[in-house]
VOLO-385718 format. One line per 5 residues: number of its first residue (from 0); their letters; for each residue x, z, y negated of C-alpha. Coordinates in nm, 4 decimals. Layout:
NUM> A> X/Z/Y | ...
***
This chain:
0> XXXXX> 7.1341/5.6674/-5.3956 | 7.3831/5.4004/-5.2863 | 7.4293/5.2394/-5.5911 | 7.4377/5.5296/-5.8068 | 7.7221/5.5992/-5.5475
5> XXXXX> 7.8854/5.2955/-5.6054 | 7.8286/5.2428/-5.9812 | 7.9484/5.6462/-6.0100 | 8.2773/5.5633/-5.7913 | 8.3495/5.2448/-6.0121
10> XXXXX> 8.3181/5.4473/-6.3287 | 8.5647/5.6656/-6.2213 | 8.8129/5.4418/-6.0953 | 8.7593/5.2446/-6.4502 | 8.8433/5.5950/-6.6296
15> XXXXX> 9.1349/5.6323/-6.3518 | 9.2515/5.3086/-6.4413 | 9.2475/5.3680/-6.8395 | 9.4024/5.7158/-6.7866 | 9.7329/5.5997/-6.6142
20> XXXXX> 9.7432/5.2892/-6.8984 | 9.7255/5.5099/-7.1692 | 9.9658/5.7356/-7.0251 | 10.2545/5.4780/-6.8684 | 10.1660/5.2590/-7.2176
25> XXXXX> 10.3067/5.5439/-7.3980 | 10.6154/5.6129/-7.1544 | 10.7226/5.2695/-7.2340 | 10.6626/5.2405/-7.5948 | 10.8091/5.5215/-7.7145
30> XXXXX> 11.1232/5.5188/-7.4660 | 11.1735/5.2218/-7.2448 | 11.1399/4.8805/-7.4236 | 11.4338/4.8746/-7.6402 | 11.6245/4.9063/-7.2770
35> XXXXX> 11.3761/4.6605/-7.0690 | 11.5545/4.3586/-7.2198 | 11.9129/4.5107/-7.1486 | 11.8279/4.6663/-6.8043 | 11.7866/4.3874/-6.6094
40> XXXXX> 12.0052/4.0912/-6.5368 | 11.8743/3.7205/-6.5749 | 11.7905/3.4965/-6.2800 | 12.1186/3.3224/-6.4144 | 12.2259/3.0491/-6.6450
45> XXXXX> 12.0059/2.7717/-6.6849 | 12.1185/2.3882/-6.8817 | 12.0161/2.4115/-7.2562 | 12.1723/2.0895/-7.3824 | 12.4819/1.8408/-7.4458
50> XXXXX> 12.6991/1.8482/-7.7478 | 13.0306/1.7416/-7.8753 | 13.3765/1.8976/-7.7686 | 13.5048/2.1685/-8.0239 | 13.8799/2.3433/-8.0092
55> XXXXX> 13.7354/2.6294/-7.9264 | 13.4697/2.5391/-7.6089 | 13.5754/2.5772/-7.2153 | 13.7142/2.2773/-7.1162 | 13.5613/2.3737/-6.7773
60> XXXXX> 13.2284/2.3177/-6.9399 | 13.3061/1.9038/-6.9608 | 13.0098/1.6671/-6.8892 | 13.2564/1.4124/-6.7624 | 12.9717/1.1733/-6.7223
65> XXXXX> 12.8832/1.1834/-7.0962 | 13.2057/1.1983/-7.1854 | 13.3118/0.8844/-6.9933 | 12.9688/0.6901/-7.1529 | 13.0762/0.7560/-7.5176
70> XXXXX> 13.4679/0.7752/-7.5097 | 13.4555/1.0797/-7.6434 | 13.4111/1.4733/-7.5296 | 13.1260/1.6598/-7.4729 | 13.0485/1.9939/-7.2712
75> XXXXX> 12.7448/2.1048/-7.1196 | 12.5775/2.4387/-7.2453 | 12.3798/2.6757/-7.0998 | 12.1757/3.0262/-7.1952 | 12.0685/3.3155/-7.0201
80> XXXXX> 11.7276/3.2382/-6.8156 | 11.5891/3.5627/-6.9540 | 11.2244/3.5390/-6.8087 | 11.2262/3.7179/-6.4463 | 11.0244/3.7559/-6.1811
85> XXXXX> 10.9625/4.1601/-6.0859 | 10.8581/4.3090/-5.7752 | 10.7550/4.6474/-5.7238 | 10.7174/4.7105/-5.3157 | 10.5800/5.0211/-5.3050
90> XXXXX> 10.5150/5.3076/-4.9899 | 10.1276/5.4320/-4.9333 | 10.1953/5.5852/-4.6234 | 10.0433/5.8948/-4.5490 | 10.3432/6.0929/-4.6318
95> XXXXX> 10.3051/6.0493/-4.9671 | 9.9701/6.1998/-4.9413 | 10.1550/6.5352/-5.0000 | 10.2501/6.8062/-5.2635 | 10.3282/7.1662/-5.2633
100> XXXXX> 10.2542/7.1638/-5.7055 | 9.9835/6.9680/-5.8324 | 10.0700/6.6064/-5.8625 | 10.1042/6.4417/-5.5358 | 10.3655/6.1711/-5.4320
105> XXXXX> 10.1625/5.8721/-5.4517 | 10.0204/5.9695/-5.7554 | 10.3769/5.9437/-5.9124 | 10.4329/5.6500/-5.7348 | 10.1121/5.5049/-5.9119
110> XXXXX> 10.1950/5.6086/-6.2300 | 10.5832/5.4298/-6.1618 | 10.4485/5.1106/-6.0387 | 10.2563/5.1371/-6.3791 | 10.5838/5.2079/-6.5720
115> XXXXX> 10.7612/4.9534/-6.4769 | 10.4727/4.6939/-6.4307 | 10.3824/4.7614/-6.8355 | 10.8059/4.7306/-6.9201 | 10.7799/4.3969/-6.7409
120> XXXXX> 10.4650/4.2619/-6.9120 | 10.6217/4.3359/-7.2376 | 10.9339/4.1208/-7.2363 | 10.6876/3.8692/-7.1030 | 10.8283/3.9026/-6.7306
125> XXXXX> 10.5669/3.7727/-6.4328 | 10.4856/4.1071/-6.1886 | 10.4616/4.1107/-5.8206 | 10.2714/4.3841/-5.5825 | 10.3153/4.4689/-5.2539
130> XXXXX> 10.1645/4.7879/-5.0920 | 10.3327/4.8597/-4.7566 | 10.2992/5.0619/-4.4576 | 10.4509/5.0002/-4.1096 | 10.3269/4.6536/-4.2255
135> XXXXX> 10.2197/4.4184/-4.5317 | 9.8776/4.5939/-4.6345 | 9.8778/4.4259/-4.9979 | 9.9950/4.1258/-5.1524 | 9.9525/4.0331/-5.5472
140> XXXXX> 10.1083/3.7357/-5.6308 | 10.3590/3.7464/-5.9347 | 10.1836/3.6935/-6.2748 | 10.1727/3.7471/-6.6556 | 9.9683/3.9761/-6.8814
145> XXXXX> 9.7807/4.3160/-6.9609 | 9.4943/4.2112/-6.7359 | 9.6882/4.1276/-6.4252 | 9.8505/4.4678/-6.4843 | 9.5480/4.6340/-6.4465
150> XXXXX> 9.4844/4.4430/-6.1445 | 9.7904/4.5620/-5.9985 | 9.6761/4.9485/-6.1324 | 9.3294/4.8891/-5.9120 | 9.4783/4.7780/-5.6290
155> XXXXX> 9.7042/5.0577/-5.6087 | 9.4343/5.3394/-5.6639 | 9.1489/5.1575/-5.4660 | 9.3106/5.0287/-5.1669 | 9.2819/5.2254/-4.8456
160> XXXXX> 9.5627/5.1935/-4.6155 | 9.5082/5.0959/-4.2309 | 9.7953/5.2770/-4.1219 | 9.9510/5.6176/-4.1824 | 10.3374/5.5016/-4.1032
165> XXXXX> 10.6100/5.3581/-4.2477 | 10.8536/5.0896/-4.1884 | 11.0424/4.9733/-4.4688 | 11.2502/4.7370/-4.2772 | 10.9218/4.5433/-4.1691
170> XXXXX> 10.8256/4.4998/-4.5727 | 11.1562/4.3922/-4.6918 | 11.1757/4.1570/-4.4262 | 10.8468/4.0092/-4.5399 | 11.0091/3.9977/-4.8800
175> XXXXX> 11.2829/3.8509/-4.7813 | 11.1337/3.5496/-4.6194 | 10.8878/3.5187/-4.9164 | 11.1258/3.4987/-5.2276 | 11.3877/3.2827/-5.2061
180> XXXXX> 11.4853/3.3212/-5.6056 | 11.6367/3.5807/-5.7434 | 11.3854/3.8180/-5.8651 | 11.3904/4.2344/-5.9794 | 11.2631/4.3965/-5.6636
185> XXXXX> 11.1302/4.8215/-5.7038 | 11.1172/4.9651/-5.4145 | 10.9046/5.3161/-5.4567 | 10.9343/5.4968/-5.1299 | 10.9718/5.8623/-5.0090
190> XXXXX> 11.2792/5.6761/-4.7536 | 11.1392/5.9607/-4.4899 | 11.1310/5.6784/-4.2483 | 11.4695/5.4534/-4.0923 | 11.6863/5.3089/-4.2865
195> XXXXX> 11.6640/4.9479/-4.3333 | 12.0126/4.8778/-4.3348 | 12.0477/4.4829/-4.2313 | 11.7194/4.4341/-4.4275 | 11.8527/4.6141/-4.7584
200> XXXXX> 12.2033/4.4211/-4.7311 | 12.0294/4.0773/-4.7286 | 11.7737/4.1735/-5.0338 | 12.1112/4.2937/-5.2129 | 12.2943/4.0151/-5.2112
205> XXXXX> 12.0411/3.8221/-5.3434 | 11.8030/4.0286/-5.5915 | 11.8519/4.2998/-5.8326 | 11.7277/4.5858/-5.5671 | 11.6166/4.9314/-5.7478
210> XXXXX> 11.5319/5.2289/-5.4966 | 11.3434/5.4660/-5.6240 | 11.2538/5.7928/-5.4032 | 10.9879/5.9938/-5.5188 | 11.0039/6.3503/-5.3193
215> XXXXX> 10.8930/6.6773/-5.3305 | 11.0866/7.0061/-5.3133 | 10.9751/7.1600/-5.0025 | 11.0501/6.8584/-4.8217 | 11.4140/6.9063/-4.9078
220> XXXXX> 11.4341/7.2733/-4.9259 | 11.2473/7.5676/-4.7512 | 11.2695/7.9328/-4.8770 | 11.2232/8.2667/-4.6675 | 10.8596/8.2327/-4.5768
225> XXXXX> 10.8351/8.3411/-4.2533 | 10.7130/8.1391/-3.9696 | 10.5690/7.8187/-4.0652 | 10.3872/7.5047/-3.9311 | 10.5249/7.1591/-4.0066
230> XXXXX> 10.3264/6.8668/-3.9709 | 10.4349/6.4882/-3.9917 | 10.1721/6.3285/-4.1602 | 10.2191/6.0137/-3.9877 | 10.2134/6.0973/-3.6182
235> XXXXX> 10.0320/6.4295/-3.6622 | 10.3214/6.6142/-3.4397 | 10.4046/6.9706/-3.5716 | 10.6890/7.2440/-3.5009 | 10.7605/7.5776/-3.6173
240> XXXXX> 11.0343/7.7237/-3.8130 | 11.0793/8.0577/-3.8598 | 11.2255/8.0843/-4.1943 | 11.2916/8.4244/-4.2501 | 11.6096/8.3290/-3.9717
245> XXXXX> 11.8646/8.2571/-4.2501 | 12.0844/8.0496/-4.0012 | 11.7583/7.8157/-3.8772 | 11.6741/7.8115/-4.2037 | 11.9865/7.6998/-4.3566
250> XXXXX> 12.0329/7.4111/-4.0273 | 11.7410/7.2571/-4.1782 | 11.7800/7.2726/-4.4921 | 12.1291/7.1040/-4.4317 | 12.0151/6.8768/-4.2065
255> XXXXX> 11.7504/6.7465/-4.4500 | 12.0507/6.7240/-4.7297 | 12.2445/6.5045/-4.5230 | 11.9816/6.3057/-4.4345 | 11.9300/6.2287/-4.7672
260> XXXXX> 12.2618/6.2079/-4.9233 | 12.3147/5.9346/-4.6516 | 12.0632/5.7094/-4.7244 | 12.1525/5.7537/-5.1097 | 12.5270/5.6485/-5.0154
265> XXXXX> 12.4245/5.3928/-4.8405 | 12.2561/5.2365/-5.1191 | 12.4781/5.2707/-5.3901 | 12.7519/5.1123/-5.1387 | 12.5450/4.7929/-5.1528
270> XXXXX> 12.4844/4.8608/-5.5673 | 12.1253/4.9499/-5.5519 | 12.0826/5.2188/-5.8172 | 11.8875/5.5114/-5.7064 | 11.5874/5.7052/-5.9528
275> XXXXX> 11.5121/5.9819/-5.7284 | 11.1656/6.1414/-5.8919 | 11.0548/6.5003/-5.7632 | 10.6794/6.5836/-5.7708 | 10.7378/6.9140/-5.9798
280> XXXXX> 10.7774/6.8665/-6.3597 | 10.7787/6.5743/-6.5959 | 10.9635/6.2441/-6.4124 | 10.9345/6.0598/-6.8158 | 11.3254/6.2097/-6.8685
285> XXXXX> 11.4403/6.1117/-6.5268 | 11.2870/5.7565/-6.6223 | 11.4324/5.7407/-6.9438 | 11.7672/5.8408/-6.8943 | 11.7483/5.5557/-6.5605
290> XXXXX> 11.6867/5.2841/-6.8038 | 11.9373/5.3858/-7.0685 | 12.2427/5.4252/-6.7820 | 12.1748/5.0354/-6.6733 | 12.0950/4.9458/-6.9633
295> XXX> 12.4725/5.0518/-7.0667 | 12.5779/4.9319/-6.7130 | 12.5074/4.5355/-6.8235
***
């Protein structure tokens, strides 16, 4: 009985697995790699070769050594060093365990990491996983290929976390200490924890930091409903709101808007651009109109 366990929990986390390829492989065919290439900056410049002075170079290009060997002028070039190095961090707490529609949280975080993992691939980028908590629960070295994409899919849908919290100031402190080049770094969080503000400043200045929240509605707004129970999935404490009190419920509900809207400011401050991805409806729009405003941005 075991092993038909096993074998039956394999075979559905191989269809799992196919399922969110076929669906994120589609997502960025049909809409996201003509941006890919134009969305994301290069590590930098990197030396392509030596060749004669023209009228029309940058005389602050000069290769003064060459030029003092040969008696004559010559400039250094240089290109765009177009193959990066993309990390997705992403948040398996258990507050993303939630929904009030169908879809919850950390399946569209799944089906991002996916998205963006499969862009990467494409334009022949090396991808990077870590899952996070209050600590490092995953790492996946950065590689290329289909096969080290599905990797990264597995690990995502197979890994059980061993805590429920969050502390996103612990991970990109990790990160931080880890990779010292410049490198694409995803962050896919709910941000219902602190902000990491010292932590986010120092990835900033030296990657290309993307934050995307992934919420759901009745975490941001509650409706007449009476009196209601509200649990925090990560400490298991609970309070009650009675929501038919129009001024308790609109305290809250302003109170959670701030407390958004302040993190969001914060990160655009610091240039991090900001996908923000609701549970309810189709995110592929929200995704697609992302890519095409940085892609315009570069």
């Amino acid at each position: 009985m075991e092993n038909n366990s096993t074998s039956k929990k394999s075979k559905d986390l191989l269809k799992s697995i196919k399922k969110i390829e076929i669906k994120t492989s589609r997502i960025v065919n049909n809409y996201f790699v003509g941006e890919y290439h134009s969305m994301f900056k290069g590590r930098g410049m990197e030396f392509d070769e030596v060749r004669e002075y023209s009228v029309f170079d940058d005389i602050r290009a000069m290769d003064w050594k060459v030029t003092a060997r040969y008696g004559r002028p010559f400039i250094k070039c240089f290109k765009e060093e177009r193959e990066l190095t993309v990390f997705i961090m992403a948040d398996i707490s258990e507050s993303n365990n939630y929904s009030s529609v169908n879809k919850l949280k950390k399946d569209i975080i799944v089906e991002l990491t996916a998205s963006f993992a499969f862009s990467a691939v494409k334009n022949n980028d090396k991808v990077g996983l870590i899952l996070f908590t209050d600590g490092i629960e995953r790492f996946v070295p950065p590689r290329k290929g289909r096969n080290h994409i599905l990797r990264i899919i597995k690990e995502i849908l197979e890994y059980k976390p061993h805590s429920k919290k969050t502390d996103i100031a612990n991970s990109l402190l990790y990160f931080n200490k880890i990779q010292k080049r410049h490198s694409i770094l995803i962050l896919i969080t709910d941000f219902f924890s602190d902000m990491p503000k010292r932590e986010i400043e120092i990835a900033s200045k030296r990657h290309d930091v993307i934050a995307c929240i992934v919420g759901d509605k009745r975490e941001k707004y509650i409706d007449d409903m009476g009196i209601i129970s509200i649990v925090d999935p990560e400490t298991n404490e609970s309070m009650y709101i009675d929501t038919s009190n129009k001024q308790i419920r609109n305290k809250y509900n302003n109170k959670i808007k701030k407390y958004m809207d302040d993190k969001i400011s914060f990160l655009r401050r610091h240039n991090i651009d900001t996908l923000e991805i609701s549970t309810e409806g189709d995110y592929t729009k929200s995704l697609m109109n992302f890519f095409k405003k940085r892609a315009h941005k570069r």
